[in-house]
GULUMKE-734202 format. One record per residue: x negated, y negated, z of N, C-alpha, C in turn; residue in three letters. Coordinates in steps of 0.001 Angstrom, whole numbers, plus 500000, padded with zeros to 6 digits. Layout:
BEGIN
XYZXYZXYZALA...
This chain:
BEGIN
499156501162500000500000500000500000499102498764500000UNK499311498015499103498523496683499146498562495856500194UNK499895495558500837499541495169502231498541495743503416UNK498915496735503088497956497603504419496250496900504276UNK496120496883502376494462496630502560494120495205502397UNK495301494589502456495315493085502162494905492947504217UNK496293493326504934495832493384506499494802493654507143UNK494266494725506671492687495243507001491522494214506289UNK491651493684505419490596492923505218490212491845506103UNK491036491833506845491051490246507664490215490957509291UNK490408492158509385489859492905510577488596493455510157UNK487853493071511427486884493854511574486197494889511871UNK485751495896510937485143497123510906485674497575512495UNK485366497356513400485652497794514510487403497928515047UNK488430496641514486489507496654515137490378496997513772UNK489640498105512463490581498031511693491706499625512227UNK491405500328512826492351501419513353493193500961513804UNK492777500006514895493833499589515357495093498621515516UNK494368497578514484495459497111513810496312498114512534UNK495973499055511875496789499828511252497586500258511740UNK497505501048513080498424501674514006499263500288514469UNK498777499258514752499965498412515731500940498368514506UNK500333498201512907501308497389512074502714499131511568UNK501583499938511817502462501435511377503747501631512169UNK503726500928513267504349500938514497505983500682514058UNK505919499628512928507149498841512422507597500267511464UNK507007500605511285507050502151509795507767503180510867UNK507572503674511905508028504069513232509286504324513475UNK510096503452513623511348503199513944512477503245512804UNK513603504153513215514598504217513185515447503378512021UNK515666502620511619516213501959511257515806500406510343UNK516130499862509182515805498440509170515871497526509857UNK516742497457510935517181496360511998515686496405513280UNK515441497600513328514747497745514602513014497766514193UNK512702498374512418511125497748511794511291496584512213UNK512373495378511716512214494159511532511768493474512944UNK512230494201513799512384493697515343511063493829515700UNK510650495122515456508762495653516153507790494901514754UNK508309494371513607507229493487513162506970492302513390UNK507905491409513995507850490334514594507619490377515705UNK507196491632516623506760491469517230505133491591517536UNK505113492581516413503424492511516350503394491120516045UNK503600490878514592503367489376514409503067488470515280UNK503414488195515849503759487243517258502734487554518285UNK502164488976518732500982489110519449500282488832518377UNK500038488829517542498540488528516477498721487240516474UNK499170486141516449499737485182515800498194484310517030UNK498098484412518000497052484085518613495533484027518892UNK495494485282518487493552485336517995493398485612516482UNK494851485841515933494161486252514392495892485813513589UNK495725484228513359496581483807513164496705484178511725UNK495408484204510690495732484316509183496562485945508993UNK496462486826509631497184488186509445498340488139510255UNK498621487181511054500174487094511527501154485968510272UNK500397485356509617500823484614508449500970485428507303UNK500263486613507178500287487351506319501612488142506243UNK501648488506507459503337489721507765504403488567508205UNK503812487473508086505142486902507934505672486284506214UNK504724486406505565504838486224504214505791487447503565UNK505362488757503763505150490019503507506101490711503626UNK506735489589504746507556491091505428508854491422504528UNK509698490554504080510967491074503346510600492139502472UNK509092491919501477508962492916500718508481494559501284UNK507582494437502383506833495546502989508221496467503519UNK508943495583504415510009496470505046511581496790503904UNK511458496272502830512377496396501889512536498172501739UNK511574499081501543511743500604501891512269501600503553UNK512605500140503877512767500663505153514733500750505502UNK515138500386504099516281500130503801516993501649503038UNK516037502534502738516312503767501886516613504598503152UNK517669505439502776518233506996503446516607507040504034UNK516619507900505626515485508165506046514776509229505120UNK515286510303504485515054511311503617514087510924502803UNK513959509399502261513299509079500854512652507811501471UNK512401507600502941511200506876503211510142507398503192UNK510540508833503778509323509384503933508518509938503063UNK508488509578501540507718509873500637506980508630500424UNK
């Protein structure tokens, strides 16, 4: 996903795991209502030491979470 390596570029070698996992976190959940909820919320903790990648998922987000709108059956491909 181009976001994913667009997000990781902004991290450093050291904190790129773990920003993958915080942002996978939104991929996680249940529903479109409740991604949208856990990406604004990462957002929002990043938004403080690493403001250009909390600008990023806030650019991003209608399109990134737009698959999060498909039957669970056919997200998961």
């Amino acid at each position: 996903m181009h976001f994913q390596r667009n997000a990781l570029a902004h991290a450093g070698k050291s904190s790129r795991r773990v920003v993958s996992a915080f942002i996978a976190t939104a991929f996680a959940q249940p529903d479109h209502a409740a991604a949208k909820t856990r990406w604004r919320l990462v957002a929002d903790q990043m938004r403080p030491k690493l403001p250009k990648r909390a600008t990023l998922m806030d650019t991003a987000e209608e399109d990134v979470l737009a698959c999060m709108t498909f039957p669970a059956q056919h997200r998961a491909k």
